[in-house]
C-alpha positions as CSV (number, residue, x, y, z in Angstrom):
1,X,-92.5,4.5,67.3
2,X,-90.8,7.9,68.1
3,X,-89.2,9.7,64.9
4,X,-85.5,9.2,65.8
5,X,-86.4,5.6,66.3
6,X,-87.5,5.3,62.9
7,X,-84.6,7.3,61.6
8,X,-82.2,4.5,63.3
9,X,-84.2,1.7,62.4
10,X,-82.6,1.0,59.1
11,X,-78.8,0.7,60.7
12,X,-79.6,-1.3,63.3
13,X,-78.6,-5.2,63.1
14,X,-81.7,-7.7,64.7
15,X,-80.6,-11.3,64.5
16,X,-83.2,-13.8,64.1
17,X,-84.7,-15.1,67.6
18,X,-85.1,-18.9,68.3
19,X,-88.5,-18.1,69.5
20,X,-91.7,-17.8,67.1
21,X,-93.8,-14.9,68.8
22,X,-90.6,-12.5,68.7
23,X,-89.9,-13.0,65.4
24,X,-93.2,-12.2,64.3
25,X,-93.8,-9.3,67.1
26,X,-90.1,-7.8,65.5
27,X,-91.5,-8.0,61.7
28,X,-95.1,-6.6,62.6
29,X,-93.2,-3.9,63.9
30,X,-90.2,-3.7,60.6
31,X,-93.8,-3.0,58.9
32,X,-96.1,-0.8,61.0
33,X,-98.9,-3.4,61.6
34,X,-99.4,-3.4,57.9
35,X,-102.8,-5.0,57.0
36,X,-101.7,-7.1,53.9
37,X,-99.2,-8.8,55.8
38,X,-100.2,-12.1,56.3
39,X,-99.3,-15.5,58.6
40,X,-100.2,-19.3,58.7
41,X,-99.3,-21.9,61.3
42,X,-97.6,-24.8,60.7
43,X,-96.2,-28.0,61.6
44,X,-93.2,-30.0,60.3
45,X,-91.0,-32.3,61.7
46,X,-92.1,-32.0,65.1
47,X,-91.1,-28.0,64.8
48,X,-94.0,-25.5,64.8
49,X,-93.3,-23.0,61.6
50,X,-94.7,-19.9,60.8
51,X,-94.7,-18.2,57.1
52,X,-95.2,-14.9,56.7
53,X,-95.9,-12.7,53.3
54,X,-97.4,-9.8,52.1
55,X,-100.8,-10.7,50.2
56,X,-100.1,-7.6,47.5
57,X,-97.0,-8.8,46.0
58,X,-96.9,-12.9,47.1
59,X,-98.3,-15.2,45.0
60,X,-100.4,-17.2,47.5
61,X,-101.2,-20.6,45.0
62,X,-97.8,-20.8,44.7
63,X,-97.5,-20.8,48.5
64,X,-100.0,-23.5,48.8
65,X,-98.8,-25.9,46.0
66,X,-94.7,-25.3,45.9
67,X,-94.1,-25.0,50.2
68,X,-97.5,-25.9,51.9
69,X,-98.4,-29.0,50.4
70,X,-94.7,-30.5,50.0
71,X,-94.2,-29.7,53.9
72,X,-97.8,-31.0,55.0
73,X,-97.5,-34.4,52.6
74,X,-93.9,-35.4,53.9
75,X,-93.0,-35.3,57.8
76,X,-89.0,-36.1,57.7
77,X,-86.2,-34.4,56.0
78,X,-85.2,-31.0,56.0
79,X,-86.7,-28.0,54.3
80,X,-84.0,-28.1,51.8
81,X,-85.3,-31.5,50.7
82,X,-88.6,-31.2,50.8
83,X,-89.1,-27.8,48.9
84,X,-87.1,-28.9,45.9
85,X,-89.1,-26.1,43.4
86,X,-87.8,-22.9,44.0
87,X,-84.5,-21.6,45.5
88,X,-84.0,-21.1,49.5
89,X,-82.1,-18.3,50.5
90,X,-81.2,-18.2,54.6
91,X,-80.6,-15.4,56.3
92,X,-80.2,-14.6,60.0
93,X,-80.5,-10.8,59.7
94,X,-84.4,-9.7,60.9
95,X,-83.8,-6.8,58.6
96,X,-82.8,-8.4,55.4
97,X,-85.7,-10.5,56.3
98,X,-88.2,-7.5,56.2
99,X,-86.8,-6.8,53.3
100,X,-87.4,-9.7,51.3
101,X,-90.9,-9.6,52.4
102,X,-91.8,-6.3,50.9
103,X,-90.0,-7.5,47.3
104,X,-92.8,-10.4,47.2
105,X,-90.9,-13.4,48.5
106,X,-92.1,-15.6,51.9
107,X,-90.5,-16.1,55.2
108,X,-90.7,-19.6,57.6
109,X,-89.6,-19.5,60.4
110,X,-89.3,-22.8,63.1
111,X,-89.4,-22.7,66.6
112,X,-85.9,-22.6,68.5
113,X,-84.0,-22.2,64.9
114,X,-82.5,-18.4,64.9
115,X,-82.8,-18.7,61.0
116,X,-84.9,-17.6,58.4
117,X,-86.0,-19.2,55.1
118,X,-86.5,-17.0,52.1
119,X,-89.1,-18.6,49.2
120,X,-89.5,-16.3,46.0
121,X,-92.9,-16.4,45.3
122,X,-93.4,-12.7,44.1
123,X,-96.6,-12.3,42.1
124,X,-96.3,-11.2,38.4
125,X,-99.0,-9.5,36.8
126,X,-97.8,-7.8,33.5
127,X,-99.8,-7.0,30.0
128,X,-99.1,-8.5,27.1
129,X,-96.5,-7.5,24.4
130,X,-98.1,-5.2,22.1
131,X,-96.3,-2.3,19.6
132,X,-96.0,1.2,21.0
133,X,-98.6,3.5,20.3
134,X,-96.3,6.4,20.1
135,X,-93.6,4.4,18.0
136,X,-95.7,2.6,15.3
137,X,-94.0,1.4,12.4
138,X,-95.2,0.3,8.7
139,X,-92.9,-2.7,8.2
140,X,-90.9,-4.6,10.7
141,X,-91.2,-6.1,13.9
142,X,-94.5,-5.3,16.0
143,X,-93.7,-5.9,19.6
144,X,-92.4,-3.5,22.3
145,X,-91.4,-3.4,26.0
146,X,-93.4,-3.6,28.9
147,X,-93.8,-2.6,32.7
148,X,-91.7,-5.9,33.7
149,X,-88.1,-6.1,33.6
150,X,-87.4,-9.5,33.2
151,X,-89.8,-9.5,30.2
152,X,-88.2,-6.4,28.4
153,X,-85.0,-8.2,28.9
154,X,-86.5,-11.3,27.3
155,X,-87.1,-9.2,24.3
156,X,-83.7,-7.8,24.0
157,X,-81.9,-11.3,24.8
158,X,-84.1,-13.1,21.8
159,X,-82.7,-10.6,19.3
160,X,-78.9,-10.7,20.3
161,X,-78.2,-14.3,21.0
162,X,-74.6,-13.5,22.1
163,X,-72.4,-13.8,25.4
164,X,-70.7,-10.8,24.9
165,X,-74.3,-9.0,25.9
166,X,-73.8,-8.0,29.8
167,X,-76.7,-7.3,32.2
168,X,-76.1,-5.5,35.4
169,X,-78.4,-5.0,38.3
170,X,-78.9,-1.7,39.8
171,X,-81.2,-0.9,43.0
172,X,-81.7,3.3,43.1
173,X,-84.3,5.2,45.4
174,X,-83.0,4.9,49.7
175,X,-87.2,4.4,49.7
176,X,-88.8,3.3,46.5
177,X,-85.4,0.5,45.8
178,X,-86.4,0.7,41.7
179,X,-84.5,-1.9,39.6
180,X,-82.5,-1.1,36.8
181,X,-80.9,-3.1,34.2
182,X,-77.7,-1.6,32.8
183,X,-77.2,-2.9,28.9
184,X,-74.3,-3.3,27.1
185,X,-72.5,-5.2,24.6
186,X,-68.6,-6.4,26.2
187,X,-66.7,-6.0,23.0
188,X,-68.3,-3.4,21.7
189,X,-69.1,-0.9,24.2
190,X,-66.4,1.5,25.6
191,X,-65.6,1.0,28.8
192,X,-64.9,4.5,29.9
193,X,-69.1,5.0,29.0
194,X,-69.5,2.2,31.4
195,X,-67.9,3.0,33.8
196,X,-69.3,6.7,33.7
197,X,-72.5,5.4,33.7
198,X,-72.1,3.2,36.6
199,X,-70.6,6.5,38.7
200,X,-73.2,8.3,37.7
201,X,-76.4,5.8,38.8
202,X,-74.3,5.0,42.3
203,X,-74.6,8.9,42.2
204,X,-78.5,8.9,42.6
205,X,-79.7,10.1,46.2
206,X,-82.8,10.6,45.9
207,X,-85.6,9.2,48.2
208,X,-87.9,8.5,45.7
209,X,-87.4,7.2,42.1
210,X,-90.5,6.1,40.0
211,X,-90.0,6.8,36.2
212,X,-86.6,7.2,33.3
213,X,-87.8,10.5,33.6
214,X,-86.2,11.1,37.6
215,X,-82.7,9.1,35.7
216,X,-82.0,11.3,32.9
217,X,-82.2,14.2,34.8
218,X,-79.7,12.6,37.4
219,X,-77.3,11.6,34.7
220,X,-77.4,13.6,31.4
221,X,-75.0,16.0,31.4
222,X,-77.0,19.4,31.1
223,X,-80.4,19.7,32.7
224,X,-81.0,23.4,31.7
225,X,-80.6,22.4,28.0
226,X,-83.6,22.4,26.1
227,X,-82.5,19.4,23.8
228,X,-82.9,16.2,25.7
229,X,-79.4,14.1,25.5
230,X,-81.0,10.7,26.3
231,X,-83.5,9.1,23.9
232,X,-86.7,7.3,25.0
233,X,-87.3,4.2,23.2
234,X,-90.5,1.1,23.7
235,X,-89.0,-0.6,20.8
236,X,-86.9,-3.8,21.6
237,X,-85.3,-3.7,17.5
238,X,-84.4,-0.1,18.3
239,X,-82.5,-1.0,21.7
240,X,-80.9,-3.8,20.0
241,X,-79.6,-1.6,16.9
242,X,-77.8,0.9,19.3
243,X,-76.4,-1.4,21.4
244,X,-74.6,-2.8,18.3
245,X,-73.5,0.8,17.9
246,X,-71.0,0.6,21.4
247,X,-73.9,2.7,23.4
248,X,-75.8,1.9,26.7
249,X,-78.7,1.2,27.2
250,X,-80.6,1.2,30.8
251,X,-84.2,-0.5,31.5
252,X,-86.3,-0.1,34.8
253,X,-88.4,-2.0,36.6
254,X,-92.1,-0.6,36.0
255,X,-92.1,1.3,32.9
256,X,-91.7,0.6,29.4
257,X,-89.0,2.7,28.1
258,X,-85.7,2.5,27.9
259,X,-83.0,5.2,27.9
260,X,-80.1,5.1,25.3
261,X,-76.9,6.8,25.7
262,X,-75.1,9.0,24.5
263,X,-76.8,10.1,21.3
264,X,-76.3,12.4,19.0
265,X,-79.1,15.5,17.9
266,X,-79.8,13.0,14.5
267,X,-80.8,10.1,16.2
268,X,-84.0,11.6,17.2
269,X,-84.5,12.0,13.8
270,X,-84.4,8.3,13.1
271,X,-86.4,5.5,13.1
272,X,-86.7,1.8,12.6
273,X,-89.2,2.4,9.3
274,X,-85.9,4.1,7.4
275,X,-84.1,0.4,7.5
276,X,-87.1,-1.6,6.4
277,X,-87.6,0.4,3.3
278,X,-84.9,1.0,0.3
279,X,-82.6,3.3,0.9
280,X,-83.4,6.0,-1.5
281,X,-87.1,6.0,0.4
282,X,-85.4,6.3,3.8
283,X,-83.3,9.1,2.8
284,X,-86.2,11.0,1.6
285,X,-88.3,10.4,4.4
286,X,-85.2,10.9,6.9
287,X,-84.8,14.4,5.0
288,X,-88.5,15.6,5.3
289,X,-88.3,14.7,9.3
290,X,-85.5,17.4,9.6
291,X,-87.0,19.8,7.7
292,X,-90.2,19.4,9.6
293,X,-87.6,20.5,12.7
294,X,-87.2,23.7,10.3
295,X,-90.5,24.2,9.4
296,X,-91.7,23.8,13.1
297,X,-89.4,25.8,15.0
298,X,-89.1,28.5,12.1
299,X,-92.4,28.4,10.3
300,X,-94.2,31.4,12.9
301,X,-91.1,33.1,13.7
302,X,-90.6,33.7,9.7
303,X,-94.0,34.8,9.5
304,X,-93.9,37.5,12.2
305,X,-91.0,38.7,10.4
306,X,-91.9,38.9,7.4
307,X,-94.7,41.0,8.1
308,X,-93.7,43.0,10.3
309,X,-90.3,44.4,8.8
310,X,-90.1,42.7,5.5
311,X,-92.8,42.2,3.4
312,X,-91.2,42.9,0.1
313,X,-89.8,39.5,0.0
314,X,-93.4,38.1,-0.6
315,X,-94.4,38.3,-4.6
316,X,-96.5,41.1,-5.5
317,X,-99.5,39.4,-5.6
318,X,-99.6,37.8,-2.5
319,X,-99.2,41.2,-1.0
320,X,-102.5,42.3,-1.6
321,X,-104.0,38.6,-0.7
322,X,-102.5,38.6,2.6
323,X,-102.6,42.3,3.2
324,X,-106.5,42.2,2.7
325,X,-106.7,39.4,6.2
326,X,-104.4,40.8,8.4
327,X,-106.1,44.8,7.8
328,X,-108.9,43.0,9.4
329,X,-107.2,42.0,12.5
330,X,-106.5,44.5,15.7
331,X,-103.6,42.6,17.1
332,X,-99.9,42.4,15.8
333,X,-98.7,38.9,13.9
334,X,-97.0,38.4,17.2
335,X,-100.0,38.3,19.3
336,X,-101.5,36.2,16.7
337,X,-99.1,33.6,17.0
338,X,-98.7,33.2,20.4
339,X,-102.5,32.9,20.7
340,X,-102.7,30.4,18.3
341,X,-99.6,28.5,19.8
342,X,-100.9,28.0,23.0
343,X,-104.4,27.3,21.7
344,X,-102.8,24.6,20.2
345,X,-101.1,23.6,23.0
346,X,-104.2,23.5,25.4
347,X,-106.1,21.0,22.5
348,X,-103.1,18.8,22.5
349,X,-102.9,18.7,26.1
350,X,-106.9,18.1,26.1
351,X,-106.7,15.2,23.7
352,X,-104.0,13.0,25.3
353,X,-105.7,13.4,28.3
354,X,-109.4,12.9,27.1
355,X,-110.0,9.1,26.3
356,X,-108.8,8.1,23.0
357,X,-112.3,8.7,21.2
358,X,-112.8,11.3,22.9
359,X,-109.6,12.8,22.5
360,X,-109.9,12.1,19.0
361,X,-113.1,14.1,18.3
362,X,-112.0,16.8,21.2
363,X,-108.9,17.4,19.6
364,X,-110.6,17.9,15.7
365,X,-113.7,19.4,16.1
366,X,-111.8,21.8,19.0
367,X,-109.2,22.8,16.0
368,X,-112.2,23.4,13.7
369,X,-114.4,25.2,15.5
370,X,-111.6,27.7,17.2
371,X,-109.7,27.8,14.1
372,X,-112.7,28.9,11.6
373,X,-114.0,30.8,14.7
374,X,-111.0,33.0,15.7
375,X,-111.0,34.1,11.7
376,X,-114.4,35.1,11.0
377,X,-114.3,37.1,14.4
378,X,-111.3,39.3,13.1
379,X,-109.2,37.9,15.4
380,X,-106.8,35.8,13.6
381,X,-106.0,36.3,9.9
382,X,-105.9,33.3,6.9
383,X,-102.0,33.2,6.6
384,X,-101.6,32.8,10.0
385,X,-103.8,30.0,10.5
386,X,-102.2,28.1,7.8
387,X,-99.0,28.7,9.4
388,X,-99.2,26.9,12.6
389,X,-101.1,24.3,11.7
390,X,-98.1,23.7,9.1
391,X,-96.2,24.3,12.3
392,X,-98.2,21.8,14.0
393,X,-98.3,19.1,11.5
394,X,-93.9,19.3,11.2
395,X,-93.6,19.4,14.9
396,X,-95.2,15.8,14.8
397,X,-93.5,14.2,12.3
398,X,-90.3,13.2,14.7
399,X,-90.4,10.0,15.7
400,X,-89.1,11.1,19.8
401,X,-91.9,13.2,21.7
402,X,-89.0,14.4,23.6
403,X,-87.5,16.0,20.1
404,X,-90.9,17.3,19.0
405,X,-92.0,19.0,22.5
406,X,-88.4,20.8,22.3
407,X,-89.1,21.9,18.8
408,X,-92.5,23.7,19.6
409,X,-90.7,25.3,22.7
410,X,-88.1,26.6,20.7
411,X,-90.6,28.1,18.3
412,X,-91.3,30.8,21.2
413,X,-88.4,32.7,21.8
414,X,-87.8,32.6,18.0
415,X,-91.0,34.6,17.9
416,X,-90.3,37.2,20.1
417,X,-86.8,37.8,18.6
418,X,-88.9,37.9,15.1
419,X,-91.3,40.5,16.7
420,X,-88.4,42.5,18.0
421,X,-85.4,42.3,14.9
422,X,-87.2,40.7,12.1
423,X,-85.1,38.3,10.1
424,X,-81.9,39.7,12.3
425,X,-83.3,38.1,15.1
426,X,-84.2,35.4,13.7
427,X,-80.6,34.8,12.2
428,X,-79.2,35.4,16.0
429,X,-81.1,32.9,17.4
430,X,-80.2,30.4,14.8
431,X,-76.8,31.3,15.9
432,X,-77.3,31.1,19.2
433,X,-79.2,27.5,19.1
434,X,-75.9,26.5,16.6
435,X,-73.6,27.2,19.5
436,X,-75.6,25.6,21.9
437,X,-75.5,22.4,19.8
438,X,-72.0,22.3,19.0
439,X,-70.7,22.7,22.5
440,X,-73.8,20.4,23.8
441,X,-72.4,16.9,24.9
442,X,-74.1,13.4,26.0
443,X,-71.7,11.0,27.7
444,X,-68.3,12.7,26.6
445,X,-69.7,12.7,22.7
446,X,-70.2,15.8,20.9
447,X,-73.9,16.3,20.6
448,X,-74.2,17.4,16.7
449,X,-72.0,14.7,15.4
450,X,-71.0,14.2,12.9
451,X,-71.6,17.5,11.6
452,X,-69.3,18.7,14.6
453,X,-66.8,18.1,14.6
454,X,-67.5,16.9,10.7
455,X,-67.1,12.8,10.4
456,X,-67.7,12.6,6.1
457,X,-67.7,8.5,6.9
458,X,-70.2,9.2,9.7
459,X,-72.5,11.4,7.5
460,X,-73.8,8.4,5.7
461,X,-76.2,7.3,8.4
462,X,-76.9,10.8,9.4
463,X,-78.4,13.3,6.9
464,X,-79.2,10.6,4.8
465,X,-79.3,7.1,5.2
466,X,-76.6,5.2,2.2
467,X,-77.3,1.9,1.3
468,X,-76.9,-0.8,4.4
469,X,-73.8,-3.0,2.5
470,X,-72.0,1.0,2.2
471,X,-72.6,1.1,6.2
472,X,-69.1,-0.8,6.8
473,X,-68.3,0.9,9.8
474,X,-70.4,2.1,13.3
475,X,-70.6,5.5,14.3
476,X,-67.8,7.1,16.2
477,X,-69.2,9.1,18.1
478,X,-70.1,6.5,21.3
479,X,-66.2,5.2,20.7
480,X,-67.0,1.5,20.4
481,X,-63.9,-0.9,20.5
482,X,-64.6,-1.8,17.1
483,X,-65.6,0.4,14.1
484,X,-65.8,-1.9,11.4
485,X,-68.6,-3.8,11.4
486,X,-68.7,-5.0,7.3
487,X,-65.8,-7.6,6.3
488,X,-67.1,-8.0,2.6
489,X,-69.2,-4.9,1.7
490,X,-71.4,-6.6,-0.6
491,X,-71.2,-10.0,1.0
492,X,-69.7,-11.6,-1.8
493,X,-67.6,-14.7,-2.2
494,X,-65.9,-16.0,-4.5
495,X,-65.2,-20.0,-5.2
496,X,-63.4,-21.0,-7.4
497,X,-63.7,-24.9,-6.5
498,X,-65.7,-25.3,-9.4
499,X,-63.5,-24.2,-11.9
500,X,-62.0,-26.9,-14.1
């Protein structure tokens, strides 16, 4: 087939023929000859029949037991009335009908009937439910989504047994045709976000589309920012806590994550672990996360600084202590650093693409070996050593891998302006990225709420997390239709029916 006959192909309308051999000549063609597709004779009602499917995505025992046998064991009646099992969809369009063979369902076709009959026998092969290995928890539920929609929707629906919880199809990709599932709760959610999401995914143009990843760069509102606006989430309890919020959540067919929207900068910082323990614990775990972001994206910058310009900020004794490694070294703290960084880097790349035993032993005895190594050649002093792998160890501790990569990203630049200014530098790039932050916004909310624009009753599930009976209102920053979300704080009634 010539290329400007393919390029037509699509927008051209093919009615079903009355006769078997062009029907099955026009679909051979729809597919290019395509060796999985498969056909089988048959015989009903006096009417020769031909089905048709694709091997790779039909699920050929249910072809045999719930439309071959039925047809073969009864002679009268129509197909309607024999094929009682499954829904039958008819369509006279040739091209709808390719079209519902390559999504896994079955055609038949009889002779001298100019109509098609759709079976959905698509084949499902999907792993089990298991917890996410990158969002493990200590207590609570263990479970988390999978490569297959309807499943990861299963999940969500068992946790929220309410009507107001809307579902909405989406199809994106002119070539792939990925499914999406849009999430939202009806009374809570704003629909101004809806609606802004919905523009935004009819938006998508692209050809191909085969991960979250290829969406939130479509629809987040600044791609060039180094902070990602749209949390990644496996966990089923995690979706169903935001969507109780007012936000949006959207699922895809094929992968396990889901995308929340809009967030704010802190939500990356949270995780299901903080609600399962006592408050107090999951403040002071909630605090140590952000300042691991401190620690990781300042801990070599401060360093380099320190060294280089002011040193008279360390005590006296630790002069001479660090003074006595770094004389050894040839290279400037900033060369250090970076060397060290992207070593780093390199064995964290290695490991997650080594098996996991592997990666595992790659990954410690490669940090081992360089790290002793690099010192007792002269290349690398003590201090520094110690500092990024304290670097290392914070830029791990946030529960998003999206948060964490952007940390040890943002550690670089702070470096070079530590190099070049000292602790000046340091303080303008802090600046800077405080700017950034407060002018950032996902979804029409402001990306450091509620710090700002400052929300005090929002602060209490930000910084810190207050006790959950003191949480009597959800966050304003996704503008939900309702805020409160406590009647009686503490849950307490009182009856006085007893009373004499």
């Amino acid at each position: 087939m010539s290329k400007g006959r393919e390029e037509k192909r699509p927008f051209m309308e093919a009615e079903v023929f009355p006769s078997l051999p062009q029907n099955m000549a026009y679909i051979q063609n729809q597919l290019f000859h395509s060796s999985d597709l498969k056909w089988r004779s048959i015989r009903f009602n006096q009417l020769e029949g031909l089905i048709i499917f694709l091997e790779s995505l039909s699920d050929q025992q249910r072809i045999q037991k719930e439309i071959l046998k039925p047809i073969e064991e009864k002679k009268e009646g129509t197909v309607d009335e024999l094929v009682t099992s499954m829904e039958i969809t008819k369509k006279t369009d040739l091209n709808e009908v390719s079209q519902a063979l390559v999504q896994g369902n079955c055609v038949l076709f009889f002779e001298g009937i100019a109509e098609a009959f759709i079976f959905d026998v698509s084949a499902v092969n999907k792993r089990s439910i298991s917890e996410p290995v990158n969002e493990a928890v200590v207590r609570g539920a263990h479970d988390g989504f999978i490569e297959n929609l309807i499943t990861n929707l299963y999940l969500v629906r068992k946790r929220v047994e309410n009507t107001n919880l809307v579902v909405r199809y989406y199809k994106v990709g002119k070539a792939t045709k990925t499914k999406l599932a849009l999430l939202y709760m009806q009374d809570l959610a704003n629909q101004d976000l809806v609606q802004e999401v919905d523009h935004r995914l009819g938006s998508i143009t692209m050809d191909t589309v085969i991960a979250p990843g290829f969406i939130a760069e479509w629809i987040e509102d600044n791609s060039f920012s180094l902070f990602p606006q749209i949390l990644f989430t496996e966990r089923p309890d995690r979706v169903v806590a935001h969507l109780m919020e007012g936000r949006v959540v959207i699922l895809s067919d094929g992968d396990p994550s889901a995308l929340i929207l809009p967030v704010t900068f802190f939500a990356f910082y949270q995780s299901p672990d903080d609600y399962h323990n006592r408050w107090i614990v999951g403040s002071f775990i909630r605090l140590i996360r952000l300042v691991s972001f401190i620690i990781a994206s300042l801990g070599p910058a401060l360093y380099i600084a320190i060294i280089g310009f002011h040193p008279e900020i360390l005590p006296s004794n630790m002069i001479y202590t660090v003074k006595s490694s770094i004389d050894r070294v040839p290279f400037p703290p900033i060369v250090e650093a970076l060397f060290m960084q992207i070593a780093l880097e390199v064995l964290r790349e290695a490991a997650i693409r080594l098996p996991s035993r592997v990666g595992q032993t790659v990954s410690i005895v490669g940090g081992l070996v360089i790290g002793d190594s690099v010192v007792r050649a002269g290349l690398v002093s003590y201090p520094m050593v110690i500092v990024v792998a304290l670097t290392a160890i914070a830029s791990f501790v946030a529960p998003s891998s999206e948060i964490s990569t952007a940390t040890r990203i943002l550690g670089f630049p702070l470096m070079i302006l530590a190099a070049m200014f000292g602790l000046i530098g340091i303080t303008f790039g802090l600046l800077f990225i405080l700017i950034h932050l407060c002018k950032l916004e996902s979804f029409g909310t402001a990306y450091f709420a509620p710090v700002m624009p400052l929300r005090i009753k929002d602060m209490k599930d930000a910084l810190t997390r207050f006790p959950i009976w003191s949480l009597n209102q959800r966050p304003h920053d996704p503008h939900p239709k309702k805020l409160n979300q406590v009647q009686n704080p503490r849950g307490w009634e009182h009856d006085d029916s007893g009373k004499e």
